[in-house]
C-alpha positions as CSV (number, residue, x, y, z in Angstrom):
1,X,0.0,0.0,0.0
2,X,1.3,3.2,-1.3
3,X,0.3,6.1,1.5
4,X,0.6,9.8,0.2
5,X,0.1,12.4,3.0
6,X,-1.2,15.8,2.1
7,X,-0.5,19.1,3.8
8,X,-2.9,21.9,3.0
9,X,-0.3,23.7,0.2
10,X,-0.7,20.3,-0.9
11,X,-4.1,20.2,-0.9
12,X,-4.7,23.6,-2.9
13,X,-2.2,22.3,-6.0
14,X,-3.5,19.7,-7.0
15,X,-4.0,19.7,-10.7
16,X,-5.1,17.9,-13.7
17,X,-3.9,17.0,-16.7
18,X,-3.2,14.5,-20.1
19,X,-0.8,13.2,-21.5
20,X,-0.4,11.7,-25.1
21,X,3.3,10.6,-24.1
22,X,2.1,8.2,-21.3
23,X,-1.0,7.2,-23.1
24,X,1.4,5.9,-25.9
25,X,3.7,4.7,-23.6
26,X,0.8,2.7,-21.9
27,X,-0.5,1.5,-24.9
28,X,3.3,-0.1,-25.7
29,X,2.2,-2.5,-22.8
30,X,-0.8,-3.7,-24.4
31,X,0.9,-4.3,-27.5
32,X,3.3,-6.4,-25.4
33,X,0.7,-8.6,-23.3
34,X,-2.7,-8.3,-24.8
35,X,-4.2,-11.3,-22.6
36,X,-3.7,-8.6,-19.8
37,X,-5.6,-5.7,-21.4
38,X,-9.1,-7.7,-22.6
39,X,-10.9,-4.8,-22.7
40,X,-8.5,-2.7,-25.3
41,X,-8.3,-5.9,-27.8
42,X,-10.3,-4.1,-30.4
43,X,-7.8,-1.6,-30.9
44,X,-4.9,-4.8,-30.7
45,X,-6.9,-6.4,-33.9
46,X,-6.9,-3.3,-35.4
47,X,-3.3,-2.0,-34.9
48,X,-1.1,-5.6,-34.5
49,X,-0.7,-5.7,-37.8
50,X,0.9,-2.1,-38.4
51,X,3.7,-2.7,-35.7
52,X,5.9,-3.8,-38.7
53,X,6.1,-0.6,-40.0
54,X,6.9,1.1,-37.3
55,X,10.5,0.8,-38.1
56,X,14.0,-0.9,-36.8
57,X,14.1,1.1,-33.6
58,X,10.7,-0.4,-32.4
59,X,12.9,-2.6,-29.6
60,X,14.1,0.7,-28.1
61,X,10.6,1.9,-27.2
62,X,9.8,-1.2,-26.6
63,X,12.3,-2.3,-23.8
64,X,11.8,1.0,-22.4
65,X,8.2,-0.3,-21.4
66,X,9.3,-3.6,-19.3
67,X,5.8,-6.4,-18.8
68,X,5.0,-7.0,-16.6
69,X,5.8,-3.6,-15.3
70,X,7.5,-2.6,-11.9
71,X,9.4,-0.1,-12.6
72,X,9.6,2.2,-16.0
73,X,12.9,4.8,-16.6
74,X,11.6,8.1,-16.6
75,X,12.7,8.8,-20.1
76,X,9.0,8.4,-21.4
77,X,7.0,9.0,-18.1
78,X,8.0,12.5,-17.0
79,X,4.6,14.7,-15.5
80,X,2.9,16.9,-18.3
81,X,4.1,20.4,-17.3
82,X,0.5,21.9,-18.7
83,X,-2.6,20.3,-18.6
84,X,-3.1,20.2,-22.3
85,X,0.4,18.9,-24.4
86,X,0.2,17.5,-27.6
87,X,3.2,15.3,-28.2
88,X,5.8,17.8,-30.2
89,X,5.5,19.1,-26.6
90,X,6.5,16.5,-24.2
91,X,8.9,15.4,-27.1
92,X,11.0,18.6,-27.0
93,X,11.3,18.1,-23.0
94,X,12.0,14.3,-23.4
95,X,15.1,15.3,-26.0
96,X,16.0,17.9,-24.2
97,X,16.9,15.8,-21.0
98,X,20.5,16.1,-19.5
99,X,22.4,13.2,-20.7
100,X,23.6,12.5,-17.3
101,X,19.9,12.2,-16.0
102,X,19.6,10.0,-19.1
103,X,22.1,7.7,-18.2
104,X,20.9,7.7,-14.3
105,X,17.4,6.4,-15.4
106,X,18.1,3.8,-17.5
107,X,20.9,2.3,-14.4
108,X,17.8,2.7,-12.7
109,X,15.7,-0.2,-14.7
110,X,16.2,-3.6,-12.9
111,X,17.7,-6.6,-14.5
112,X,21.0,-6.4,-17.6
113,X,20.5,-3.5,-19.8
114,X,18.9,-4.4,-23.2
115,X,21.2,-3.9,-26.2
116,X,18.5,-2.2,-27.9
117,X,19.3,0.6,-25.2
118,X,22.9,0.9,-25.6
119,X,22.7,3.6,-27.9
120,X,20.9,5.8,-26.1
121,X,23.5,5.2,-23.2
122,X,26.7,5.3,-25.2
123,X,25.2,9.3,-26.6
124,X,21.9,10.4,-25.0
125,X,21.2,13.1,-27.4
126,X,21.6,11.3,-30.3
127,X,19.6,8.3,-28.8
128,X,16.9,10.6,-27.8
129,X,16.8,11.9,-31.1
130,X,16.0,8.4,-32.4
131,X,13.3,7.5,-29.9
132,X,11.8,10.8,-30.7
133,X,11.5,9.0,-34.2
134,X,10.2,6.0,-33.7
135,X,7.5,7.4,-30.7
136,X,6.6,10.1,-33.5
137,X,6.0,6.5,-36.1
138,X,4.4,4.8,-33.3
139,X,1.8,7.7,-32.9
140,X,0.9,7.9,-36.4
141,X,-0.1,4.5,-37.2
142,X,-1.0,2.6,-33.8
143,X,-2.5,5.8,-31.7
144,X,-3.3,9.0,-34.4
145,X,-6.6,8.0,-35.8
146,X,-8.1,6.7,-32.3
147,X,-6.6,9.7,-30.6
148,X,-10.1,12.0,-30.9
149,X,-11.9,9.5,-29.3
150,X,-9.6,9.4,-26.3
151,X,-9.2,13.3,-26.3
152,X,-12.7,13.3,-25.7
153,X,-12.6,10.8,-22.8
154,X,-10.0,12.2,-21.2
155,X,-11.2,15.5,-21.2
156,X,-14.6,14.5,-20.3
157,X,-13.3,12.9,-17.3
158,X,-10.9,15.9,-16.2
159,X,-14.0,18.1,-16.1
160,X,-16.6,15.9,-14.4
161,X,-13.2,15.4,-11.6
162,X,-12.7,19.3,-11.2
163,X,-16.6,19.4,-10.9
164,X,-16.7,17.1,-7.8
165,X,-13.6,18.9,-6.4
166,X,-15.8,22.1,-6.6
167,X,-18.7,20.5,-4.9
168,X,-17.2,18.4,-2.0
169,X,-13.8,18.9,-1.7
170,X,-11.2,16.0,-2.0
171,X,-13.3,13.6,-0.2
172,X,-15.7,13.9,-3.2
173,X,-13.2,14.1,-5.6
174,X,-11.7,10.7,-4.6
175,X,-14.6,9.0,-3.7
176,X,-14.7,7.0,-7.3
177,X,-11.8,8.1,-8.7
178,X,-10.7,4.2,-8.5
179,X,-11.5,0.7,-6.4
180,X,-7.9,1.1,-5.6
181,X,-7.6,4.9,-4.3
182,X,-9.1,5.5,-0.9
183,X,-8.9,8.4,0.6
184,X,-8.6,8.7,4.8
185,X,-7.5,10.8,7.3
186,X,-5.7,13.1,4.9
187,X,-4.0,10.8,2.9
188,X,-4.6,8.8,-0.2
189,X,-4.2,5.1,0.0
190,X,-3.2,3.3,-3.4
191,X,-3.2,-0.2,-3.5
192,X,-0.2,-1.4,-4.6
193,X,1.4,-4.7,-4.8
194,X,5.5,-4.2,-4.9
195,X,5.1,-0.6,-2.2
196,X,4.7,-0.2,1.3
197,X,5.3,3.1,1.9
198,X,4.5,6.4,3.5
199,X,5.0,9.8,1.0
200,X,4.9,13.0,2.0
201,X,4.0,15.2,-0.5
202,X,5.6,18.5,1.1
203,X,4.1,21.0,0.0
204,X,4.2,19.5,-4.2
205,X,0.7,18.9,-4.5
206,X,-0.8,16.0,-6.6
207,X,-0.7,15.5,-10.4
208,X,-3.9,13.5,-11.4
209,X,-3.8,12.4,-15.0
210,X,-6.7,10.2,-16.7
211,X,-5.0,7.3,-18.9
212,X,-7.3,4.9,-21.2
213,X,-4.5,2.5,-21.6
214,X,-3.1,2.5,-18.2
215,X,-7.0,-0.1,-16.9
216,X,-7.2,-2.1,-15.4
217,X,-4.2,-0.3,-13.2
218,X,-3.5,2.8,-11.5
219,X,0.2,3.9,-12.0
220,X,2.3,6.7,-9.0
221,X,4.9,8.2,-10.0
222,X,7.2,9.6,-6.8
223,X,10.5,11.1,-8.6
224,X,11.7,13.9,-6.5
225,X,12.3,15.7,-9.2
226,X,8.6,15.8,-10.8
227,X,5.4,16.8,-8.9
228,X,3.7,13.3,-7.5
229,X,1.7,11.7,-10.1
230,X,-1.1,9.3,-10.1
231,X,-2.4,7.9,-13.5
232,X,-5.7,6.2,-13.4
233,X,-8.9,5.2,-15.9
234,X,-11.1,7.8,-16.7
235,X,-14.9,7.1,-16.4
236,X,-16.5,5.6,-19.4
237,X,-13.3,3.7,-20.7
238,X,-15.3,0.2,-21.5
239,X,-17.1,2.1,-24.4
240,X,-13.6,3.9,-25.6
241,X,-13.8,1.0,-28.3
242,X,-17.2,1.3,-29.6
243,X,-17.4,2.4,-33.4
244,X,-16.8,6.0,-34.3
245,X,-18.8,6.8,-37.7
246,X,-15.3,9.2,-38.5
247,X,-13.0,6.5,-38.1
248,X,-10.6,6.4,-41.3
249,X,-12.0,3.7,-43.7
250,X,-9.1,1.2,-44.4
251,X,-9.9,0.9,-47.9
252,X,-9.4,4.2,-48.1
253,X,-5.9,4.1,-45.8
254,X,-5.1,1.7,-48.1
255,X,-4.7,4.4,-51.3
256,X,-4.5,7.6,-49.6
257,X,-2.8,6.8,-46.3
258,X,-3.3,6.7,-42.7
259,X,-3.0,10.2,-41.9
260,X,-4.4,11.9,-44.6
261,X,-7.6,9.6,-44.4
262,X,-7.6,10.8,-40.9
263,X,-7.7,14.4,-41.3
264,X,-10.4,14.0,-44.4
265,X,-12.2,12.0,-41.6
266,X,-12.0,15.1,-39.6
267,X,-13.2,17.4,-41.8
268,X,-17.0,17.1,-41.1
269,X,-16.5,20.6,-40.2
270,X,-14.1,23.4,-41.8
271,X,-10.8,23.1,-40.0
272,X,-7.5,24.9,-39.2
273,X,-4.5,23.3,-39.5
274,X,-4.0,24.0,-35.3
275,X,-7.6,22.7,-34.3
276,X,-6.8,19.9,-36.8
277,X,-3.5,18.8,-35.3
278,X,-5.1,19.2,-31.6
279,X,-7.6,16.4,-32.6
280,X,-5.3,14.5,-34.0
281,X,-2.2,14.8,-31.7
282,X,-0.2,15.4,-35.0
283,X,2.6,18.1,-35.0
284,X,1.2,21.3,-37.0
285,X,3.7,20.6,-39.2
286,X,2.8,17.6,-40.7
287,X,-0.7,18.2,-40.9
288,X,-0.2,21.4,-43.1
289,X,2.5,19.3,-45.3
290,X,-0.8,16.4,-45.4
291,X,-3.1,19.4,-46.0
292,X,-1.5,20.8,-48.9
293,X,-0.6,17.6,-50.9
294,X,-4.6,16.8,-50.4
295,X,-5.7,20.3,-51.8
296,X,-3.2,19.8,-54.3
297,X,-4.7,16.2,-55.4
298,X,-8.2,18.5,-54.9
299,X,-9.5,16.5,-51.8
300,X,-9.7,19.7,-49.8
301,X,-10.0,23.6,-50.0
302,X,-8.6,26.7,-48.2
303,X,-10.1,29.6,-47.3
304,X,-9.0,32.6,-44.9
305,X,-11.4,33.8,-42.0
306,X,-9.8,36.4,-40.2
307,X,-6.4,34.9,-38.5
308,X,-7.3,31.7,-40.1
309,X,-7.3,29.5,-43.0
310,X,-9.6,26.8,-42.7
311,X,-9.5,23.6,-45.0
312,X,-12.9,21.9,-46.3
313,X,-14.0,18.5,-47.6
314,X,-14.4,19.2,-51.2
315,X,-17.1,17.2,-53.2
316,X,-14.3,14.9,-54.3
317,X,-13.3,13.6,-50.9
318,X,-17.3,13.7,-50.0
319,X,-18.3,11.1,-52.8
320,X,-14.7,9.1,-51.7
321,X,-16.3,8.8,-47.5
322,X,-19.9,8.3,-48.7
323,X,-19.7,4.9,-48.8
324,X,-18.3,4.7,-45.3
């Protein structure tokens, strides 16, 4: 059992937030021991098959994310320092680590160090660079075109949390947060099988960040150098799966591609190229490059309002999704 004590500064910062990094990080640990994860194996159907394309350093991500899971380096797990980042975000602060803190996590990981990691020990900036890459392929074919769906979840959940924190104070707040957080006499309890411990918090507050892929667990992170986290299942995660009419149409992916069958799946709406990469969890940058070769093939339009140009469905790309 995992005990974290709060004082009252600690009790007035506690925040919410997301994270695409640790969803994808999480979801690296379904990929690795479906049986464990029944209630994400429509998304494993869907994806297994794209993990060959992900590239040759797939078994650096990969043996970052140990199963079953006691400890993870903090390469790919640090807090979100906002409440919203998209991943370009928590990317630049995962390349810009020291390469001495760098070398510190990864002595931290229990058991010989894979050779897959050896790289990113022998020249942290350079390896960082490369897991950058293959988290950045990772996210466009195994996580990109489900992300909306989780967006939604996640931010459904973060509201309906800081509405019960409004309304009855932490002991509302925690009250069904999960069967394994109980809060007591100022301090939350979290069930947990390889800690038996007492934290204080001092005066850092609590990080509380809704994961889809972390169920049918609750994950704390205690690193003094990061506020106290606590990942858990947002409400409503069973129906996560169920079929969105805009997901991207594989016989479609199979002749335009994943992404830009994903944005044209967006487009139900006129779009920026900003509001279309927040929905997405796509850098900007790619989606404008995407955006550009589709009104160039004339599956979409642009057109300024104000600040903005926004990109349409033309009547092209309609009569292509109509029969989806």
């Amino acid at each position: 059992m995992l005990r974290l004590a709060f004082g009252a500064r600690d009790l007035a910062t506690i925040r919410f937030a997301f994270s695409p990094l640790w969803e994808l990080v999480a979801s690296v640990r379904v990929i690795k021991d479906p049986a464990a994860h029944p209630m994400h194996a429509v998304w494993h159907a869907q994806v297994r098959g794209r993990l060959a394309d992900v590239g040759p350093d797939w078994p650096m991500l990969s043996d970052l994310v140990p199963v079953p899971t006691r400890i993870m380096a903090g390469i790919l797990t640090p807090p979100p320092a906002v409440p919203a980042p998209d991943l370009e975000l928590e990317l630049s602060s995962m390349v810009g680590l020291a390469p001495e803190d760098v070398r510190g996590m990864l002595d931290e990981l229990s058991g010989p160090r894979p050779a897959s990691l050896d790289p990113l020990y022998a020249d942290p900036p350079a390896g960082l660079r490369r897991l950058a890459g293959v988290v950045r392929r990772y996210w466009e074919l195994m996580l990109a075109p489900y992300w909306p769906r989780i967006l939604r979840l996640l931010e459904d959940d973060v509201l309906y949390r800081a509405r019960r924190l409004i309304e009855g104070g932490t002991d509302r707040l925690f009250a069904d947060l999960d069967p394994r957080v109980n809060w007591r006499d100022g301090a939350l309890h979290v069930v947990n099988a390889h800690v038996s411990r007492t934290v204080d918090l001092g005066g850092r507050g609590l990080l509380l960040v809704p994961s889809v892929f972390v169920w049918p667990r609750v994950f704390a992170r205690m690193d003094p150098q990061w506020q106290p986290t606590l990942r858990y299942p947002p409400r409503g995660v069973g129906r996560v799966w169920d079929r969105d009419r805009r997901d991207p149409p594989e016989a479609l992916v199979a002749v335009l591609g994943r992404t830009r069958t994903l944005l044209l799946t967006r487009l139900d709406s006129p779009a920026s190229t900003t509001e279309l990469a927040r929905a997405t969890g796509l850098a900007p940058g790619g989606v404008s490059q995407h955006l550009t070769a589709l009104r160039a093939a004339g599956f979409v339009t642009a057109h300024r309002r104000g600040r903005y140009v926004l990109y349409s469905r033309t009547s092209v790309s309609e009569s292509l999704l109509k029969p989806f």
